[in-house]
C-alpha positions as CSV (number, residue, x, y, z in Angstrom):
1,X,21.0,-28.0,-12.2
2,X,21.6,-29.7,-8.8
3,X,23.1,-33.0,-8.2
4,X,22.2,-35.6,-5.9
5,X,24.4,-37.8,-3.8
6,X,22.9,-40.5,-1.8
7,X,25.1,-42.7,1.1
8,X,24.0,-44.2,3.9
9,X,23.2,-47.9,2.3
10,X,24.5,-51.4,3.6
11,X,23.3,-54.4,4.6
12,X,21.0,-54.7,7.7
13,X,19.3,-57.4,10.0
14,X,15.7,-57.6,10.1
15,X,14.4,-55.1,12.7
16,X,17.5,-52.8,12.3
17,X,17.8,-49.6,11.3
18,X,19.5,-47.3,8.8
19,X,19.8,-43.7,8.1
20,X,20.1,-42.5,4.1
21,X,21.2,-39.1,3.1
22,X,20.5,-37.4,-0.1
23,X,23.5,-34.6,-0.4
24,X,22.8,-32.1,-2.9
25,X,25.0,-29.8,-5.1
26,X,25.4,-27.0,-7.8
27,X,22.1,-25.7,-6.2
28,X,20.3,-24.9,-3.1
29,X,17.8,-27.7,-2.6
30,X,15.4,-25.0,-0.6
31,X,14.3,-24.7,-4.1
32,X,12.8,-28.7,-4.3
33,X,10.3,-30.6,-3.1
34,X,12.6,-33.9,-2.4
35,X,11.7,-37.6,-2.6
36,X,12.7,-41.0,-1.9
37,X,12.2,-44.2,-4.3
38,X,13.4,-47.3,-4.4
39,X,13.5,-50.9,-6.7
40,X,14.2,-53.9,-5.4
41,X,15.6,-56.4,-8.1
42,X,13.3,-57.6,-10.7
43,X,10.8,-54.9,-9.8
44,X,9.3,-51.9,-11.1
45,X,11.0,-48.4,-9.0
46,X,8.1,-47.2,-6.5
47,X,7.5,-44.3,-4.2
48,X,8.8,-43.9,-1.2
49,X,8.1,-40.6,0.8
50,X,8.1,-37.5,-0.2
51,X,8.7,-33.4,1.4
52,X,8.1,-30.5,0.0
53,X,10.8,-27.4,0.4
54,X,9.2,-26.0,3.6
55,X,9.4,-29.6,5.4
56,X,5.7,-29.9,5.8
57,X,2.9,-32.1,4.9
58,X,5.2,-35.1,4.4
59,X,4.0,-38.3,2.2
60,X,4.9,-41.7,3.1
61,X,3.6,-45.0,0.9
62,X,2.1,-47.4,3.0
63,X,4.2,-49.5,3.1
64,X,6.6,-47.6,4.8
65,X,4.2,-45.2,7.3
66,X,5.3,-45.5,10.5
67,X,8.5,-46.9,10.2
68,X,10.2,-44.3,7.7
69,X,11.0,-40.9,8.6
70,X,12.0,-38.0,5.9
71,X,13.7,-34.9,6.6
72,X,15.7,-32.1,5.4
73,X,18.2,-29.8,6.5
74,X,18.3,-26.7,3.9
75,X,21.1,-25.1,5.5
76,X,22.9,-28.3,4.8
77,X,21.3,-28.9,1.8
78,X,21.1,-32.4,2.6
79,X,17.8,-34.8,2.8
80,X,17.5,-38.0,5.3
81,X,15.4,-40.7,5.2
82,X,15.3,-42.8,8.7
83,X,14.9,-46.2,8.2
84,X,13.1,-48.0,11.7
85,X,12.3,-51.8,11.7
86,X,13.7,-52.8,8.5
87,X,12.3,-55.8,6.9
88,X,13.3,-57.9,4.1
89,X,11.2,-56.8,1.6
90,X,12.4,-53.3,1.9
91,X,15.7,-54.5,-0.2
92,X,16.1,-52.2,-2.6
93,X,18.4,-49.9,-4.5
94,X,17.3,-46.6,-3.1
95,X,17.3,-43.2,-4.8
96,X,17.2,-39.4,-4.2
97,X,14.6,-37.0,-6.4
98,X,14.1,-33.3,-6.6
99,X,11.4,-31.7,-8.7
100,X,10.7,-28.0,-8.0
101,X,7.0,-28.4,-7.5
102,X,5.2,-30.6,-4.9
103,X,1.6,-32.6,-6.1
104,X,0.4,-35.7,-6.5
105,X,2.3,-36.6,-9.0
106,X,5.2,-36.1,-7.2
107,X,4.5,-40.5,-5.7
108,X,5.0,-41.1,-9.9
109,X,8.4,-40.4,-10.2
110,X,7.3,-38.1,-13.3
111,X,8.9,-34.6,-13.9
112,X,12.1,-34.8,-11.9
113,X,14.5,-32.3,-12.2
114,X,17.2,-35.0,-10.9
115,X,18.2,-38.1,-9.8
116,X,20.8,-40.0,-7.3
117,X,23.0,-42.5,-8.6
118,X,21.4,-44.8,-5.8
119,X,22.4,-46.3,-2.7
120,X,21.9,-50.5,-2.2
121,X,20.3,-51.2,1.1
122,X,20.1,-55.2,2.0
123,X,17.8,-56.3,4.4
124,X,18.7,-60.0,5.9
125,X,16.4,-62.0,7.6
């Protein structure tokens, strides 16, 4: 089973930036399609982006496109998630997924094989 490690969280102005990483263990994550979600307090968790084990064909919600960048580094077996222009309402607790197969579903949250513990990312205006 492979475990996930996220860092990377702190507290940011508005229009800063911050860089996330998703640090995997006990297994190779070149086996996962890997994802970011996040909750902000009071909320329900929602989907952030998403890559499949090759790198390609990433997904990004909306509210994020353009401003969010995911990648991996197998060899590192480690995820990032770039985060440009940061606004307020992108406060949230943020957290690493794996699930072995990629889909539509993946944007759910539904089937994961594993979880982060979560990293808090505070976005002052």
């Amino acid at each position: 089973q492979v475990q996930l490690v996220e860092s990377g969280g702190g507290l940011v102005q508005a229009g800063g930036s911050l860089r996330l990483s998703c640090a995997a263990s006990g297994r190779t994550i070149s086996s996962y399609a890997m994802g970011w979600f996040r909750q902000a307090p009071g909320k329900e968790r929602e989907f952030v982006a998403a890559i499949p084990w090759n790198g390609g064909n990433i997904y990004y919600a909306d509210s994020v496109k353009g401003r969010f960048t995911l990648s991996r580094d197998n060899a590192k077996n480690t995820v990032y998630l770039q985060m440009n222009s940061l606004k307020p309402e992108d406060t949230a607790v943020y957290y690493c997924a794996a699930r072995t197969w990629y889909g539509g579903s993946y944007s759910t949250g539904s089937g994961m094989d594993a979880w982060g513990k979560g990293t808090l990312v505070t976005v002052s205006s």
